[in-house]
N, C-alpha and C positions, 0 to 999 in steps of 0.2 A: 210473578209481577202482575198478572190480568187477576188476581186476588186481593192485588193491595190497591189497586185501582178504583173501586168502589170507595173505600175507608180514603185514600187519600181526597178524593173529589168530597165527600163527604166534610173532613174536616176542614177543606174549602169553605164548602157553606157555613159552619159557622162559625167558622172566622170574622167573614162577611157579613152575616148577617149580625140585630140587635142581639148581646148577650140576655139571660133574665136581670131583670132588673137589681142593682146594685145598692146598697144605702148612699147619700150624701148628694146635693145638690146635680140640678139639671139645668143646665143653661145653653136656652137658641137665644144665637146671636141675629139680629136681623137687621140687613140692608135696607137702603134705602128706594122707592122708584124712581124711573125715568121720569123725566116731562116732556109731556107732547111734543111741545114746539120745537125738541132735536128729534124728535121720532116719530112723526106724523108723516114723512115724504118717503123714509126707507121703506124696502123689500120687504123687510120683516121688523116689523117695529116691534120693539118691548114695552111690557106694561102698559097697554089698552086700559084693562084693571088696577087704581089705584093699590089694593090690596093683595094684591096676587102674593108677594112672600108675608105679610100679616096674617093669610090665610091661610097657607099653605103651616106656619107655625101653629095657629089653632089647631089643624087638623092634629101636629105631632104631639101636643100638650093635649090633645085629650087622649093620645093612645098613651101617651105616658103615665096620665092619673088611671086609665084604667089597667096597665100592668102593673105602679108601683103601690095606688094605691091614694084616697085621697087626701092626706097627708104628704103626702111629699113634693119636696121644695122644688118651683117651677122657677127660674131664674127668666123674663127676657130682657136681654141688651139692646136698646130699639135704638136706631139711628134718629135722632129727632130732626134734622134738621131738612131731609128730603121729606118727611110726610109734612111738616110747614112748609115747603115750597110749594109741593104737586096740593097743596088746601085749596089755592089762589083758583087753580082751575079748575077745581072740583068741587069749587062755591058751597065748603063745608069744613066743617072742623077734624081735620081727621085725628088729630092728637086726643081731644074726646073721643071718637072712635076707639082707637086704641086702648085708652083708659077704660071703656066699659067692657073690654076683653080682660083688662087685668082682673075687674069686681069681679065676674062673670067664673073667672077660672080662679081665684084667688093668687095670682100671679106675684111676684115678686118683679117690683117694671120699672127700669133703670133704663133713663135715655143718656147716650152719648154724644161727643161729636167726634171725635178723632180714636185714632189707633190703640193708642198707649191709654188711654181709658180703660178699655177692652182689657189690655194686657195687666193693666192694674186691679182691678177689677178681681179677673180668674186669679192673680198671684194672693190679693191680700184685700177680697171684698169681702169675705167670711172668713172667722176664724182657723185656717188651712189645716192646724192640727187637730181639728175634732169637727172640721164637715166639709172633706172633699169633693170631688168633683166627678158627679155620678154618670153623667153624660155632659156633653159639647156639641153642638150642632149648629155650624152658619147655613144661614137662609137670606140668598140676595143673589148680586152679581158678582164675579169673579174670574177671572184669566188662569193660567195655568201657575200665574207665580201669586199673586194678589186676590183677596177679598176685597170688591169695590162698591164702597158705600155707599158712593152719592153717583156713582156711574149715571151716563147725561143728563145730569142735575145742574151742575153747576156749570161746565163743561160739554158741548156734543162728542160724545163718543169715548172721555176720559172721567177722569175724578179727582177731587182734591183732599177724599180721604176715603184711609186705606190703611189693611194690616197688609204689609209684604210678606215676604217667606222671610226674607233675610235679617226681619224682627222677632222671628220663632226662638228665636235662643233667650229670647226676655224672661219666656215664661218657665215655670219653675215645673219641673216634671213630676214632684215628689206632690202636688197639689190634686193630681188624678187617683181617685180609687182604682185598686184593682179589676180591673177588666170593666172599665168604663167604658161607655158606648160613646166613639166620635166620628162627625163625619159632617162634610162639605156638601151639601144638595146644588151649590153653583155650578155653572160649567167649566171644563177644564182642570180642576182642582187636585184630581189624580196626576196630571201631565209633569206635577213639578213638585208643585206645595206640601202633596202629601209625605214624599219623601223626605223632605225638608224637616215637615214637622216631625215625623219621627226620629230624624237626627238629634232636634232640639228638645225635646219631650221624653222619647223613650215611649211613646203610648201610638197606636195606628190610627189614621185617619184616612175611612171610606172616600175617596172621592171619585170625580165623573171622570174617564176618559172621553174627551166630546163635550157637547152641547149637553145642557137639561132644557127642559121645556116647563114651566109654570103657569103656561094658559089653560088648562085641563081643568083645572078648579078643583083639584085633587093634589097629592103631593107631586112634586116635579119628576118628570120622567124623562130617560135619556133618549135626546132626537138625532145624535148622529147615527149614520148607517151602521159606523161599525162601534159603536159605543157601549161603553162597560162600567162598573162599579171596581174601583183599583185601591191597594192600599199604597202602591209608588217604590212595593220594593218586590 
């Protein structure tokens, strides 16, 4: 048994971790920010940084170009409708922002507003029988059950759009390349979601046991005390 224990803990890691890179599209999804005026009085307010998950996807789209190569298809799904809110306060155009990340990386940049976008989107935004889905990655806020796009946007403290778990069965599992890399950088996303998605998929998805943090200005990292990278099964 103290022999297979190195190999099993091994094939842990990469499980967990990114596979090498696969052919066929890579799509981060990204959420929306807070706005001050629901987050300026709390403890710990979110999104100081208009761009904290915008940034935090650059960082992953340039390790992507540089494992897959600079040809390969960078997919973002940007929530449009919180960087035109949090604009007003940040007396600037962030949706040009944005867009000079697409020139910049040659991005493929698809704004949404709602759920089923998303979900239409991954089923039937490219031809699924000759270019699936090489990676998935959400970047934003999220609960243990829900991706939360416009979290205190429109709303203090909730959202008026959102992928639930309980819409995971929309998406068509047969759309994922083999040994696609997915994962949830939000908080929570291990707690529930991930299992979910694997019921409705058939494919794993990394998520947070806990809290992430994305003030570091780096990619997010887990702040709860006892906090983990989980696949939910």
């Amino acid at each position: 048994m103290k022999r297979l224990l190195p190999i099993l803990f091994l094939a842990l890691l990469v499980r967990l971790a990114p596979a090498a890179p696969v052919p066929g599209e890579n799509i981060i999804l990204v959420g929306g920010p807070s706005l001050l005026q629901w987050e300026k009085y709390k403890p710990i307010a979110h999104d100081h940084w208009w761009a904290n998950f915008v940034h935090s996807a650059r960082i992953r789209t340039e390790q992507i170009r540089a494992a897959a190569g600079p040809d390969a298809m960078i997919t973002w799904l940007v929530y449009a409708q919180g960087y035109k809110d949090r604009a007003a306060q940040e007396n600037q155009d962030l949706i040009s922002n944005i867009n000079s990340v697409r020139d910049k990386f040659h991005l493929n940049l698809i704004y949404f507003d709602k759920g089923d976008e998303v979900i239409n989107y991954l089923n039937n935004g490219q031809p699924r029988d000759r270019l699936k889905v090489a990676s998935f990655e959400y970047i934003g806020h999220s609960n243990a059950k829900c991706f939360m796009f416009d979290y205190s946007s429109n709303i203090e403290s909730a959202c008026k759009s959102w992928l639930h778990e309980s819409e995971l069965k929309q998406i068509n599992g047969r759309i994922f390349a083999r040994g696609a890399f997915i994962k949830s950088w939000g908080c929570h996303t291990g707690e529930s979601m991930s299992k979910k998605w694997r019921a409705a998929t058939g494919t794993t998805m990394l998520g947070a046991f806990g809290k992430t943090d994305f003030s570091t200005g780096e990619l997010p990292i887990l702040s709860s005390p006892n906090g983990k990278w989980v696949t939910g099964y």
